[in-house]
N, C-alpha and C positions, 0 to 999 in steps of 0.2 A: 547611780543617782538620776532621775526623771526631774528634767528640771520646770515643774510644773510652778502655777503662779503660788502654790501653799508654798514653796521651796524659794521663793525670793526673798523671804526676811531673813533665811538661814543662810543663802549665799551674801547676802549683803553684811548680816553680821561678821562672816568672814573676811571680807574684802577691808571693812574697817576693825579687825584686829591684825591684820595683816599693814592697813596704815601704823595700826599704835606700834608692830614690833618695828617696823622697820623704821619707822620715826624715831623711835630711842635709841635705836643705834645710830641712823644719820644726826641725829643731834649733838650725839660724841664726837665724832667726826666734824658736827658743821661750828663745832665750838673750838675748834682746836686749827681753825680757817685750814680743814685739808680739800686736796683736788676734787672729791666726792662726797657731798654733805644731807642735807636735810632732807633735800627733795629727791636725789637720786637713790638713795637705799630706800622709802618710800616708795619709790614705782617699781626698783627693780624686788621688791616684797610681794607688793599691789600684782606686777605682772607676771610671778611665778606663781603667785595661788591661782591665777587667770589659766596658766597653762594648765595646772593641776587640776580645777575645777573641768575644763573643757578638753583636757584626757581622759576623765572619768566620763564624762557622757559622752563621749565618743563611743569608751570602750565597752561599756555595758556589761552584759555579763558575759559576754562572748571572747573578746581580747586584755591582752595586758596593756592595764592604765598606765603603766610606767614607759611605755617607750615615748611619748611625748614628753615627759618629766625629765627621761634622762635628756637628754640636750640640753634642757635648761644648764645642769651642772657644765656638760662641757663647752655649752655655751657663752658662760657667764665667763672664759678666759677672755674671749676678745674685749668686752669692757672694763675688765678689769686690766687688763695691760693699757687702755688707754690712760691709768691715772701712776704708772710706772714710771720714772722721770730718771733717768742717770746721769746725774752732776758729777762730772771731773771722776773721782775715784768712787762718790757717794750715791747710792742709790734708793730712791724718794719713792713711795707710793705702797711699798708692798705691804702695810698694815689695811691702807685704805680697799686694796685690792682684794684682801684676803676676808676684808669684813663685809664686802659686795658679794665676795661667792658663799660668805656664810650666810647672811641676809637671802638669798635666792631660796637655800637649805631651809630656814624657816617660812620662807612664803611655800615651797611645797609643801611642808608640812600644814602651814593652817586650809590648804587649797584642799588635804587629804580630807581634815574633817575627821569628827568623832578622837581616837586615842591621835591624830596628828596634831590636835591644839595644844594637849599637855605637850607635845614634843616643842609643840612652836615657841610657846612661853617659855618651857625651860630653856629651851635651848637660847632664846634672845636674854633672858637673864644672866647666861654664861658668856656670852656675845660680851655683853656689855660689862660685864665684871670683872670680863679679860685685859678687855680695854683701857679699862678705868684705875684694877687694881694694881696690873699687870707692871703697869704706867708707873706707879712709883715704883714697886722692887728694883724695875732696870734700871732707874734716875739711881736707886742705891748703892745698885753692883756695878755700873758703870764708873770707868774713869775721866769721863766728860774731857772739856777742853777750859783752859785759863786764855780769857779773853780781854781786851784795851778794849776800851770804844773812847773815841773825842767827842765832846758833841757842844757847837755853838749855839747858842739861844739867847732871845733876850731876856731880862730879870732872872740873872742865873741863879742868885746864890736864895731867892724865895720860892723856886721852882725845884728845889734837892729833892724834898719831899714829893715832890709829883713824880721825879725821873725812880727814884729809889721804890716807889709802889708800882710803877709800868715794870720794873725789871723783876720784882720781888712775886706780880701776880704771873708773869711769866716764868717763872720758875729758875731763876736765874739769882746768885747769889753772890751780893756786891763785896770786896773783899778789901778794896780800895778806893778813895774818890781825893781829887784835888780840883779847885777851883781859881779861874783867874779872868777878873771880871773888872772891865774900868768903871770910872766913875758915873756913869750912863746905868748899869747895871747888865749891860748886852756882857757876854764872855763866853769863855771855853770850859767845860767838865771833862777833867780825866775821869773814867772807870776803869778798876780794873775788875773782872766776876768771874764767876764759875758758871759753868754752861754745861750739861748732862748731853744736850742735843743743839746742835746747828742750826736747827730747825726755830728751837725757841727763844735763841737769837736776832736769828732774821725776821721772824713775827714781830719780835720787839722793835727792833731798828723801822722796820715798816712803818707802825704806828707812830714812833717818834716823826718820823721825815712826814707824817701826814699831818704833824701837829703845824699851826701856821707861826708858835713861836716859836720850831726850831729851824736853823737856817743854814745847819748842815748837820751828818754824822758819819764819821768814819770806823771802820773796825776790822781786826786783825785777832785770831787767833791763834793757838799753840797746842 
């Protein structure tokens, strides 16, 4: 490829469908508050079609385009171990990980041009269906954890319905609740829930402790 000024609308067309894949997939990710989100599968997309495009005119028709490409792959281990996190016996990251070295895979392909976009598309459409779909099968086949949370607030007992929708969009399913609130309205909520992932737990809990009416939460799982 001669990257002449007629070839600038067709490398920039690239670069910005190389934003839309890798945008749909950090969106997945930047919605589910993981270590790598919106902005980082967008550039690591953005800066593989970059290599792919400027391995090609490097290589002309004389060498092979690919050996700049291939690094990208085994490249993209060192950032992607930075969003690897091992709590205690649990280990955190490795979907976000794995969706940055897929993300790289689809920015070479739209960097290829011509049959690499239908690859890009498709492939970012699996990307994301993985994700998305994949996501409830394991919440089904999983045997999750039975979780307590205490949580003090004020205006407990007009506030069930706010705590019962924070836990219920988090995916978390309430299985018991008691209530014990003095004449103020300030008091304590037992929960008892079901929880698929730990993960969607401690999102939860975050949000609550961000809330300014609550003024503590405690929890314990099994």
């Amino acid at each position: 490829m001669t990257f002449t000024l007629a070839a600038w609308p067709i490398v920039l067309g690239q670069l910005l469908l190389a934003v839309v894949c890798g945008g749909l997939v950090g969106y997945q990710r930047e919605r589910l508050e993981r270590p790598a989100g919106f902005r980082t599968h967008v550039l690591v997309c953005v800066g593989s079609a970059v290599y792919m495009l400027v391995s090609i005119a490097i290589a002309g028709k004389n060498f092979d385009p690919s050996r700049i490409a291939a690094q990208v792959a085994s490249g993209m281990g060192f950032l992607g171990a930075g969003t690897i996190v091992k709590q205690g016996s649990v280990v955190r990251g490795l979907t976000t990980a794995a969706s940055l070295w897929a993300v790289a895979g689809v920015g070479l392909a739209v960097g290829m041009g011509g049959p690499g976009v239908s690859i890009a598309l498709l492939g970012t459409l699996v990307v994301y269906l993985t994700l998305t779909g994949l996501q409830l099968i394991e919440r089904r086949i999983a045997h999750g954890h039975t979780c307590e949370v205490q949580i003090r607030l004020h205006d407990a007992r007009k506030r069930v319905d706010w705590l019962h929708a924070q836990f219920l969009d988090n995916g978390l399913e309430i299985t018991g609740i008691t209530i014990e609130a003095d004449e103020n309205g300030s008091g304590e909520l037992s929960l008892e829930c079901h929880a698929q992932a730990l993960d969607d737990l401690q999102r939860t809990v975050s949000k609550l402790t961000a809330d300014p009416g609550v003024m503590s939460v405690h929890w314990s799982c099994r």
